[in-house]
FINU-161081 format. One record per residue (C-alpha): residue number from 0; x, y, z. Coordinates in pm, 1 decimal, always signed. Each point is the difference from the previous one (the first is absolute). Example, Ala and Ser with C-alpha at 12.3 -4.5 7.8 and 13.67 -1.06 7.14 Angstrom:
<pts>
{zadren=0	c1=+1230.0	c2=-450.0	c3=+780.0}
{zadren=1	c1=+137.0	c2=+344.0	c3=-66.0}
</pts>
This chain:
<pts>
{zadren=0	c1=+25779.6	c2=+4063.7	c3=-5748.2}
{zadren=1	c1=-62.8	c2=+123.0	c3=+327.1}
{zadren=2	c1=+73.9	c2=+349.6	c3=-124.4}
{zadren=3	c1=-372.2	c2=-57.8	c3=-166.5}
{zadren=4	c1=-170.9	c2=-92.6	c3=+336.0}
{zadren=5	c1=-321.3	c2=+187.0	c3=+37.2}
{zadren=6	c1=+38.6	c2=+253.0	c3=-301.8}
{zadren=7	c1=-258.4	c2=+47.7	c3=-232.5}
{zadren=8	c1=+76.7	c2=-42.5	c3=-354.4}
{zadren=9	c1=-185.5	c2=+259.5	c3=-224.4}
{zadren=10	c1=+244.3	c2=+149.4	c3=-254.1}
{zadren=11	c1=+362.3	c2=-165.7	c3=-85.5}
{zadren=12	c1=+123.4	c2=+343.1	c3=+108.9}
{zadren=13	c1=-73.9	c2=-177.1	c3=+331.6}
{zadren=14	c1=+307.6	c2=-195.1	c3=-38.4}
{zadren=15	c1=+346.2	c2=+49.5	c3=-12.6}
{zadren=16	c1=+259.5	c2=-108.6	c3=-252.3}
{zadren=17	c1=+114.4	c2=-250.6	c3=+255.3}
{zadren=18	c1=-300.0	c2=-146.4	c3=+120.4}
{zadren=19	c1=-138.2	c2=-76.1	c3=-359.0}
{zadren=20	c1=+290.4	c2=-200.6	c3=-73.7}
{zadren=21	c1=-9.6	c2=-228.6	c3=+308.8}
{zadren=22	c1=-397.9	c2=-36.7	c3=-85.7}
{zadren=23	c1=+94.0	c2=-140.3	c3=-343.9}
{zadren=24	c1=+275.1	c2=-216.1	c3=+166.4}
{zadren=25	c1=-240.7	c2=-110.7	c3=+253.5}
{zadren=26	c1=-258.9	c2=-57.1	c3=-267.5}
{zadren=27	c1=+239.8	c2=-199.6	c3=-228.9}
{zadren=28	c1=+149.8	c2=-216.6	c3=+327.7}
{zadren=29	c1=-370.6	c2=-62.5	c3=+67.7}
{zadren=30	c1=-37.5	c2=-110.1	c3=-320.5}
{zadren=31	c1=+292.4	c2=-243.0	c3=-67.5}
{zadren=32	c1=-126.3	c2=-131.0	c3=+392.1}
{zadren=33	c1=+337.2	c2=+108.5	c3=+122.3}
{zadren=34	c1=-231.5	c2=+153.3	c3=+263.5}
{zadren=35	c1=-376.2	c2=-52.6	c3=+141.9}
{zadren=36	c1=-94.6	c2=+296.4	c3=+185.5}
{zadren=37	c1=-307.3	c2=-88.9	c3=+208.8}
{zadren=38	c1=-266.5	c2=+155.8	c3=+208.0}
{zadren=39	c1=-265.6	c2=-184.8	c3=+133.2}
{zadren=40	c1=-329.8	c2=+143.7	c3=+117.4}
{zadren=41	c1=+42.0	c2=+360.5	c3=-143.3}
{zadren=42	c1=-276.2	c2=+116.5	c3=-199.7}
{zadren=43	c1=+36.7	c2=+198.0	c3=-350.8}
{zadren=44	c1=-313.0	c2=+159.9	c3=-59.2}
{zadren=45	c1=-90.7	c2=+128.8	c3=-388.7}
{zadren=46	c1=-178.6	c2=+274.9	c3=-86.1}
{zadren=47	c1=-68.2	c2=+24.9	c3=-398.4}
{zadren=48	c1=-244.4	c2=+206.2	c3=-144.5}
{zadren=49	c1=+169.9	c2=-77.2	c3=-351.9}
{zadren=50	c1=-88.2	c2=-331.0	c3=-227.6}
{zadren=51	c1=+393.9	c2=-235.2	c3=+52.6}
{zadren=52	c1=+75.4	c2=-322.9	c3=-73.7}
{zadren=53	c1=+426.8	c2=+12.7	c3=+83.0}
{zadren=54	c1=+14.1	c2=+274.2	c3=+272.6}
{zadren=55	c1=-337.9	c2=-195.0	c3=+196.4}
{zadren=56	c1=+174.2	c2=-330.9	c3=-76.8}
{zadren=57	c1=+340.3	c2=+37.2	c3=+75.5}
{zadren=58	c1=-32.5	c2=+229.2	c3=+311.5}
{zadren=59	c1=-205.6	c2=-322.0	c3=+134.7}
{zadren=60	c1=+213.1	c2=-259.7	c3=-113.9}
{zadren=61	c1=+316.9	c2=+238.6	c3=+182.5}
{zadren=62	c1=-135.6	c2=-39.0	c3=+298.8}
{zadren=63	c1=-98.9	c2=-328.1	c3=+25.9}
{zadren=64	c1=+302.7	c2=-89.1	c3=-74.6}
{zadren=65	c1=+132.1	c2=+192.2	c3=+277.1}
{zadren=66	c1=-211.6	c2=-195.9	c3=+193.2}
{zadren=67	c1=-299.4	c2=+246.9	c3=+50.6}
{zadren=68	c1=-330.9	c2=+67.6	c3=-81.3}
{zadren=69	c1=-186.1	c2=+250.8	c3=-229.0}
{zadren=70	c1=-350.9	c2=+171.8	c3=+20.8}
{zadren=71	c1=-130.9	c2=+148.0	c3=-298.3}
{zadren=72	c1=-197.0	c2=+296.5	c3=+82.0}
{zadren=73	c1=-214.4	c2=-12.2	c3=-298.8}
{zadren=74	c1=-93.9	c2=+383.4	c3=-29.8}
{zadren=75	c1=-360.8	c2=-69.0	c3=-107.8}
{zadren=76	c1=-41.1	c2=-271.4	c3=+322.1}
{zadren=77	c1=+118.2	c2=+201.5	c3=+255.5}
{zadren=78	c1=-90.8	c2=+394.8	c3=+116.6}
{zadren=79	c1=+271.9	c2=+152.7	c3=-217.5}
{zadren=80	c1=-248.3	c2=-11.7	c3=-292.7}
{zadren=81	c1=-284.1	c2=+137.7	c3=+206.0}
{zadren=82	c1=+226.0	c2=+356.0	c3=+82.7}
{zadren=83	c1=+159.9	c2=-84.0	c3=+307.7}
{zadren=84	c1=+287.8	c2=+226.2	c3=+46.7}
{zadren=85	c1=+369.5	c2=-79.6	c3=-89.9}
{zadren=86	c1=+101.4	c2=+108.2	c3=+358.2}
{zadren=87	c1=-274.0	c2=-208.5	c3=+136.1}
{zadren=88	c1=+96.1	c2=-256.1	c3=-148.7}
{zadren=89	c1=+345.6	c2=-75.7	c3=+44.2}
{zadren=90	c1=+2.6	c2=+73.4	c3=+370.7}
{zadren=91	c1=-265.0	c2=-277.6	c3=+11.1}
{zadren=92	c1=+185.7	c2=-274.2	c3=-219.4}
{zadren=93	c1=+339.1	c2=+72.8	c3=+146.3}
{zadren=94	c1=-144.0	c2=-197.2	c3=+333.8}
{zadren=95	c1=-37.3	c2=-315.8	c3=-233.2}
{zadren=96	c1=+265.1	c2=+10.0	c3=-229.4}
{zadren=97	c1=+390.8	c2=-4.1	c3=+29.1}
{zadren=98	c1=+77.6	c2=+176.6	c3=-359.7}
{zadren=99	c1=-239.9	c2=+166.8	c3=-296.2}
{zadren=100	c1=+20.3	c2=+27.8	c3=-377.6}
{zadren=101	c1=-246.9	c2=+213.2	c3=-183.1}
{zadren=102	c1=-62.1	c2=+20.6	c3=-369.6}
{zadren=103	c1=-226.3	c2=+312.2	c3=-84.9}
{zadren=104	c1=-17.9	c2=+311.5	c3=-211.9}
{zadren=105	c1=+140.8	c2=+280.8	c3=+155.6}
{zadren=106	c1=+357.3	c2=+28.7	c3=+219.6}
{zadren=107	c1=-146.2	c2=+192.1	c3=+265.2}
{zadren=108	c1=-222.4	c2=-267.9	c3=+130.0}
{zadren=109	c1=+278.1	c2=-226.8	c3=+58.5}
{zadren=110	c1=+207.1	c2=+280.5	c3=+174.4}
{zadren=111	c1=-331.2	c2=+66.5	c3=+181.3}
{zadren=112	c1=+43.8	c2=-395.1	c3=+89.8}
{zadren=113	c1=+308.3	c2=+76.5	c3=+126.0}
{zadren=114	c1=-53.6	c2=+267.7	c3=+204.7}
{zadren=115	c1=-253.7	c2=-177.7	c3=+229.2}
{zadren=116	c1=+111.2	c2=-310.5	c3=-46.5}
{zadren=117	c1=+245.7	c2=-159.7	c3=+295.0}
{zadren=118	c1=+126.4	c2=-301.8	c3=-218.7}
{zadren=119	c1=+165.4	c2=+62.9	c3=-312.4}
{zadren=120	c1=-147.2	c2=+69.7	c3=-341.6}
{zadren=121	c1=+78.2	c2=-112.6	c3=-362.1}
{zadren=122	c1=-95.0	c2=+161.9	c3=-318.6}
{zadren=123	c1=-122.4	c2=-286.7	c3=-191.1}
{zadren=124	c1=-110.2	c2=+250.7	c3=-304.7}
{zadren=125	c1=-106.4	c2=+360.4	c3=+2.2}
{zadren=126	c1=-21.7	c2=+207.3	c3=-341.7}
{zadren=127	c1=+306.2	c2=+174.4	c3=+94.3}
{zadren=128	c1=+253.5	c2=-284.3	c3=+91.8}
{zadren=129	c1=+24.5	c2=-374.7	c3=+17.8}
{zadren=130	c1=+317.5	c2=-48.9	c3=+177.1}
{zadren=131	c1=-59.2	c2=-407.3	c3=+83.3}
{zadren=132	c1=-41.1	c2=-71.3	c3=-412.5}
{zadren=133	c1=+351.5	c2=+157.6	c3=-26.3}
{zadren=134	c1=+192.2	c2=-200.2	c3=+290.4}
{zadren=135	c1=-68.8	c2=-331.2	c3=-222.3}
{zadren=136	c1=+100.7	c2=+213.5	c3=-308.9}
{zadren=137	c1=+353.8	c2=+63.6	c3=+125.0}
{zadren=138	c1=+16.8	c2=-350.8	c3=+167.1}
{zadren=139	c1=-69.1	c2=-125.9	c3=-342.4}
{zadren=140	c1=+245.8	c2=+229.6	c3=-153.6}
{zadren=141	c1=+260.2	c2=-148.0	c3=+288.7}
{zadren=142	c1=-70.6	c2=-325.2	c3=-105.7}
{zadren=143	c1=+79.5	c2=+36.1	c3=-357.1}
{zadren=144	c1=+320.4	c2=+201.4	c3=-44.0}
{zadren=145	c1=+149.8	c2=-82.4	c3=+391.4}
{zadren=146	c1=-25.6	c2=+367.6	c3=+53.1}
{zadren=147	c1=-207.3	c2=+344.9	c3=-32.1}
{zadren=148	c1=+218.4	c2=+244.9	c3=+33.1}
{zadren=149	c1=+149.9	c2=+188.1	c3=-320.7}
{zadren=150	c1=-269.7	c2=-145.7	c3=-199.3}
{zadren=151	c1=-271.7	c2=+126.3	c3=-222.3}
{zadren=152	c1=-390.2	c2=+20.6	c3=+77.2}
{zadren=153	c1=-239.0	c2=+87.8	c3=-248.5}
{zadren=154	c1=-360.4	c2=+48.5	c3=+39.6}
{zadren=155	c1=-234.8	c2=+63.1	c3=-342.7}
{zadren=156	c1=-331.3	c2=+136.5	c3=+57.8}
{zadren=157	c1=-216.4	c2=+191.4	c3=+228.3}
{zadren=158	c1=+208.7	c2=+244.1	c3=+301.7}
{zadren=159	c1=-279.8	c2=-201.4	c3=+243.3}
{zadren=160	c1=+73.0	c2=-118.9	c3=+346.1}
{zadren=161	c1=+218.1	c2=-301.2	c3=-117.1}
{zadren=162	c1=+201.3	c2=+305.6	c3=-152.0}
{zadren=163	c1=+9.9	c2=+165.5	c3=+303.0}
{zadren=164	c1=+175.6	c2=-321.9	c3=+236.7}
{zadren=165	c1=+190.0	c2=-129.5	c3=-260.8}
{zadren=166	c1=+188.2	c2=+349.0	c3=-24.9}
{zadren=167	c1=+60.4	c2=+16.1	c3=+364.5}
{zadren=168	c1=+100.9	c2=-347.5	c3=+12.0}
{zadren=169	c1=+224.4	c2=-9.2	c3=-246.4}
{zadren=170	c1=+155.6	c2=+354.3	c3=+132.4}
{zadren=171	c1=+16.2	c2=-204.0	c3=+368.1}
{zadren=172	c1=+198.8	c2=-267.4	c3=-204.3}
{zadren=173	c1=+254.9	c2=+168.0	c3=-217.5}
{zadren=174	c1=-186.6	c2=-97.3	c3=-311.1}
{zadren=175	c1=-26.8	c2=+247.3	c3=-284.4}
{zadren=176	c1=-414.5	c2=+3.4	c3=-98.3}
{zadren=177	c1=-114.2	c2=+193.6	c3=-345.7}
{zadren=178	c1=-332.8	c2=+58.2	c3=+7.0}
{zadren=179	c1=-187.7	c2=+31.8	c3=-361.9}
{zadren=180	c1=-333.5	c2=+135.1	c3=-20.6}
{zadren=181	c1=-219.6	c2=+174.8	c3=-239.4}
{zadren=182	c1=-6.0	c2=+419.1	c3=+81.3}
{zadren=183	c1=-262.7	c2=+64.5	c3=+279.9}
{zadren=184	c1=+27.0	c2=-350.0	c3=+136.4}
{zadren=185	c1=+374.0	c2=+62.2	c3=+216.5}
{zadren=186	c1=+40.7	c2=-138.1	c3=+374.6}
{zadren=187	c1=-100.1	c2=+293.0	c3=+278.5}
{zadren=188	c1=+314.4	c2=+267.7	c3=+21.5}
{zadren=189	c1=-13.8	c2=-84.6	c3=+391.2}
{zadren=190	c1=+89.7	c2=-312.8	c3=-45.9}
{zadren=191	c1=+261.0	c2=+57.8	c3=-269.1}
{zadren=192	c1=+138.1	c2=+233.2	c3=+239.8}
{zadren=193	c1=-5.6	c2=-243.1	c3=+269.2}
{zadren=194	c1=+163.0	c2=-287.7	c3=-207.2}
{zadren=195	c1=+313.6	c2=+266.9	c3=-85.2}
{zadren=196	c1=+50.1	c2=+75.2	c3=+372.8}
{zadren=197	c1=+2.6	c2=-361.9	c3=+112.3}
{zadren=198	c1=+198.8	c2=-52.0	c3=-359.7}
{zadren=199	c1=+289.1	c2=+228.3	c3=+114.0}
{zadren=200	c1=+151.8	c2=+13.9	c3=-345.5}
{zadren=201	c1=+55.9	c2=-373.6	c3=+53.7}
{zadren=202	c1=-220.8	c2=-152.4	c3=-244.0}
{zadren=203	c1=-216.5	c2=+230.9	c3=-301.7}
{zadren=204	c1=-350.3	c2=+94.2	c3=-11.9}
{zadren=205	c1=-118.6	c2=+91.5	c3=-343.6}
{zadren=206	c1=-374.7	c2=+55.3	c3=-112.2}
{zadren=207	c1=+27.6	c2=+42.8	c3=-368.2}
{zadren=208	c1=-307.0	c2=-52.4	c3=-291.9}
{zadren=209	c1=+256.4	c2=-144.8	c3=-247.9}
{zadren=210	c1=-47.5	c2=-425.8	c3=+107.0}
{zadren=211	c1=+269.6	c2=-108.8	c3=-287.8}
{zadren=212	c1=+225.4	c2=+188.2	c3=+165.0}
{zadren=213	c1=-54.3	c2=-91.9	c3=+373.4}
{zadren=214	c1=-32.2	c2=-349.3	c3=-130.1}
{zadren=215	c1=+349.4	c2=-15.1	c3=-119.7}
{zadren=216	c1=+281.4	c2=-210.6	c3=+158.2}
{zadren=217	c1=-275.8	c2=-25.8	c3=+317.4}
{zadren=218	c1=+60.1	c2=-295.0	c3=+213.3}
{zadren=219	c1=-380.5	c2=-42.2	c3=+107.0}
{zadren=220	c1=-351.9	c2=+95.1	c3=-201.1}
{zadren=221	c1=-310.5	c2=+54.0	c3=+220.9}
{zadren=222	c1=-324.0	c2=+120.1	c3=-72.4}
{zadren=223	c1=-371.6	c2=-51.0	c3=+145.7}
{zadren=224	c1=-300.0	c2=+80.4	c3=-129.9}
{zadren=225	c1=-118.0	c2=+341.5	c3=-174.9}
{zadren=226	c1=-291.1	c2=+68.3	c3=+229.2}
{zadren=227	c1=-8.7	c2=-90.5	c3=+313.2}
{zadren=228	c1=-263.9	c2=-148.1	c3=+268.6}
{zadren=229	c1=-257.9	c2=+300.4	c3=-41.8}
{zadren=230	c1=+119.4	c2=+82.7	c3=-364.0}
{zadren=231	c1=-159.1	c2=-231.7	c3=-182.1}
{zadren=232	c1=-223.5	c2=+257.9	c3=-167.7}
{zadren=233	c1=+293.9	c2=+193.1	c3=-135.9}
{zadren=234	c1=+164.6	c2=-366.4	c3=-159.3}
{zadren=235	c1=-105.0	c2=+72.0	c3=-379.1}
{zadren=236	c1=+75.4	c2=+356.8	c3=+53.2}
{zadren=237	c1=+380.8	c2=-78.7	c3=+91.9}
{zadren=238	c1=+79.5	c2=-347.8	c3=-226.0}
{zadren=239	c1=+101.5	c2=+259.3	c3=-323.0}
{zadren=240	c1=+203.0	c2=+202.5	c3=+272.7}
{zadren=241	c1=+131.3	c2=-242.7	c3=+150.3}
{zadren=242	c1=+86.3	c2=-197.1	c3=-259.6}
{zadren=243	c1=+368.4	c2=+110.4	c3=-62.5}
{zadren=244	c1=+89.7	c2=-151.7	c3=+361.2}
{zadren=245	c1=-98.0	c2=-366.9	c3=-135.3}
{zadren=246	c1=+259.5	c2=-230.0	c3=+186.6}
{zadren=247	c1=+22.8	c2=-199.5	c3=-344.2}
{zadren=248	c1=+317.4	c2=-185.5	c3=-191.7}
{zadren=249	c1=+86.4	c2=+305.5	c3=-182.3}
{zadren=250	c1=+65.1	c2=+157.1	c3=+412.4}
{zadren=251	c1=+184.8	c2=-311.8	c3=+108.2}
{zadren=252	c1=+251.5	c2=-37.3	c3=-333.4}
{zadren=253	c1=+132.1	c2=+377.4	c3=+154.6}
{zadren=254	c1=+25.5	c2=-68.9	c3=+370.4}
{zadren=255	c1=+277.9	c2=-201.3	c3=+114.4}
{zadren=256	c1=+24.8	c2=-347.2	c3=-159.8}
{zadren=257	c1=-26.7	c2=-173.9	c3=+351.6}
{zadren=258	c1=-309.3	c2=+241.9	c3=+68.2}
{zadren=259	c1=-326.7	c2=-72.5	c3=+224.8}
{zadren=260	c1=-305.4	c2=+62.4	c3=-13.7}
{zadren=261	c1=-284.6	c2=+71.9	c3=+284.3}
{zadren=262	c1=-339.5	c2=+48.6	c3=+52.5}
{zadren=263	c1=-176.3	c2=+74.8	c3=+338.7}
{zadren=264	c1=-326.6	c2=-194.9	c3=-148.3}
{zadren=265	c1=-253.1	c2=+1.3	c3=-80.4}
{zadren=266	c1=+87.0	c2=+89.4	c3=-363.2}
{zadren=267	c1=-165.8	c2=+35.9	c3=-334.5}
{zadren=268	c1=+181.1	c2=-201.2	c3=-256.7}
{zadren=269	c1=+20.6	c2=+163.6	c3=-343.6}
{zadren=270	c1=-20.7	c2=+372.2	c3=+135.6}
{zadren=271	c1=+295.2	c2=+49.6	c3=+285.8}
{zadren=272	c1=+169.2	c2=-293.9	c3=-108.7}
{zadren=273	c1=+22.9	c2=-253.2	c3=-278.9}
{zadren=274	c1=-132.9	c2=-381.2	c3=+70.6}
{zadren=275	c1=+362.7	c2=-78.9	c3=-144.8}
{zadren=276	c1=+203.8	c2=+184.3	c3=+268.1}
{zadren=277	c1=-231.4	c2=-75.8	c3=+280.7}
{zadren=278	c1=+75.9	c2=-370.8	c3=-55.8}
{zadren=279	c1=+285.5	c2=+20.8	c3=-195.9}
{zadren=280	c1=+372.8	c2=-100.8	c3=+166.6}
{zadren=281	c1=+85.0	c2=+341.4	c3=+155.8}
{zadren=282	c1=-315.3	c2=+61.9	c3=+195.6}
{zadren=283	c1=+8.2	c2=-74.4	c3=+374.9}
{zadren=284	c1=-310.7	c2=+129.6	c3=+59.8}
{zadren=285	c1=-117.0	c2=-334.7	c3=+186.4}
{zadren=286	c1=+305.5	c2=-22.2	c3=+189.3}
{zadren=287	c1=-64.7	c2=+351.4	c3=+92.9}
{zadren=288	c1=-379.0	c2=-60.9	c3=+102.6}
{zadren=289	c1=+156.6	c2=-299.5	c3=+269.5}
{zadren=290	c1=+222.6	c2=+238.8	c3=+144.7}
{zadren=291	c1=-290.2	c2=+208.9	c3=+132.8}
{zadren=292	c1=-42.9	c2=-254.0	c3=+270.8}
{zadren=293	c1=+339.0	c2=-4.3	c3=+80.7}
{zadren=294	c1=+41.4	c2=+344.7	c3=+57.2}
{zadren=295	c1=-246.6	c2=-13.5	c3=+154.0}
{zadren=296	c1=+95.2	c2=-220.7	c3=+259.8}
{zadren=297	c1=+284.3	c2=+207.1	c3=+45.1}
{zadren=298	c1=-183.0	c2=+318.9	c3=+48.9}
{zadren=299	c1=-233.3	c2=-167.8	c3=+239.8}
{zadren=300	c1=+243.6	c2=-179.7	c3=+205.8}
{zadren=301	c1=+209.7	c2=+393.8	c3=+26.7}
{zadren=302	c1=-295.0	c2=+145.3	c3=+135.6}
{zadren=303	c1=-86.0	c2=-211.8	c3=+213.9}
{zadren=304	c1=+335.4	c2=-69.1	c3=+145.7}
{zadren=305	c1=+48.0	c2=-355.6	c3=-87.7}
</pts>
C-alpha cells in the first residue's frame, strides 16, 4: 500500500476506488496470515475523548501485531483536557509518535490534527463519519458472498455518522446501499452528494423512509444504535420513532434468503435489533467486530509504508 504512505485518513472520500480494494485485500491476506506486515519501533499514539471498547482495543491490538507500540493519550491525563490547543498539540506529539488516531466529537478537530500534524492521522470516530468501522464492514461483507460489488447494503435507523461512511464506502465499492430512516433523521446532503460522485452511476444510493421496502431482496442488514454517544437523553424520545427500523425476523424473511446482518456495537438488544437475529444464524456481527483489527492492520501498515 505504499500509495497510503504518510496520508492522513479522515473521510473515506480520502480514498480512491482502487486503494480501498487493495486495503480489504491486504486486510483479508493479513488475516488468513498469507502476509505479516511488520514495523517495529513505530509508535501509534491515541487520542479519544469518546467512551470505546472495539475502536481503543483493536487499534492497539493492530499495531502490536505489526510489531509496534501504542500510547494512549488519555484526554483527562494529559493537557488536552486542560485547553491546550489542537495546533499545539499535534506539532508537539508528532516528535514522539510515527502515526495518530483520534476519536472525538466534532470533524474539524481531527482535520485541525491534520493540518499541524507531520505524521499521518486517522479518524477513529467523529459525529460526522467513522470510516475505520466500515473497512471491517465490507471486509466482512467480502468474506461472506466472495465479492461486494453488485450487491445490496442496507442500513435501518438513524442517518448518523455510521450512515455517513457506510454510504461512501459502499459508493467506493460498487455496492448499492438503501438507507431507511424515519423523516428528519436522513444522512447530511453533502455526503449523499459525495457518495453519488465517487458512485458514478456504478452502484445506487437511495435514502428512503419506507424500511420494508429497502429491506427487500437486500444482501446485507445494518443498523446501530438510535442515539448516539451524546444522545442518550433523546433515547426514549426516538424508541416509538425509531421503532419501524427494528432489524427483526419479520426484516430478514424479505431480504435475500442468504442475507447478513451487522452491527457496529455496542447495540441495544430488543430496540435496533431483535436478541433472535443478533444471535441467530445470519448475523455476522462478531465476525464483523474481529475484522476491525484486521483492517486495521491494513490501514496502519498503508500509512506507514510497511
Amino acid at each position: 500500500m505504499a500509495a497510503l504512505k504518510g496520508r492522513n485518513l479522515l473521510s473515506l472520500a480520502d480514498l480512491t476506488a482502487e486503494e480501498m480494494n487493495q486495503l480489504l485485500i491486504t486486510a483479508a491476506q493479513i488475516k488468513s496470515k498469507e502476509i505479516n506486515p511488520q514495523c517495529p519501533q513505530k509508535i501509534l499514539g491515541l487520542v479519544f475523548k469518546k467512551a470505546s471498547t472495539r475502536t481503543r482495543v483493536s487499534f492497539s491490538a493492530a499495531m502490536y501485531k505489526l510489531g509496534g507500540q501504542v500510547i494512549d493519550l488519555n484526554a483527562n491525563l494529559t493537557q488536552i483536557g486542560r485547553g491546550e490547543s489542537t495546533a499545539d498539540t499535534a506539532r508537539v506529539l508528532d516528535k514522539y509518535l510515527d502515526v495518530l488516531a483520534i476519536r472525538t466529537f466534532d470533524q474539524a478537530e481531527v482535520e485541525e490534527f491534520a493540518k499541524y500534524s507531520a505524521v499521518p492521522v486517522i479518524n477513529a470516530l467523529t459525529d460526522l463519519e467513522h470510516p475505520c468501522q466500515i473497512l471491517a464492514d465490507l471486509l466482512t461483507v467480502k468474506e461472506e458472498f466472495g465479492q461486494i460489488e453488485g450487491l445490496t447494503m442496507t442500513y435501518l435507523g438513524d442517518g448518523n455518522n455510521v450512515a455517513h461512511s457506510l454510504i461512501l464506502g459502499c459508493a467506493l465499492v460498487g455496492m448499492n446501499v438503501r438507507i431507511a430512516t424515519p423523516v428528519g433523521y436522513e444522512p447530511d446532503e453533502a455526503i449523499l452528494k459525495k457518495a453519488n460522485e465517487i458512485a458514478q452511476g456504478r452502484s445506487e444510493v437511495l435514502v428512503t423512509k419506507d424500511a420494508k421496502a429497502a429491506v427487500e431482496g437486500s444482501h446485507t442488514l445494518y443498523t446501530d444504535v438510535w442515539a448516539s454517544m451524546g444522545q442518550e437523553d433523546l433515547a426514549e424520545k426516538r424508541i416509538p420513532i425509531f421503532e419501524p427500523y427494528q432489524i427483526n425476523e419479520s426484516a430478514m424473511a424479505i431480504a435475500d434468503p442468504k442475507a447478513i446482518v451487522l452491527h457496529c456495537l455496542p447495540a441495544h438488544r430488543g430496540e435496533e435489533i431483535t436478541e433472535g437475529v443478533m444471535e441467530g444464524p445470519q448475523s455476522r456481527i462478531w465476525a464483523e467486530a474481529e475484522n476491525r483489527m484486521h483492517a486495521q492492520q491494513a490501514l496502519l501498515a498503508g500509512v506507514l509504508g510497511v
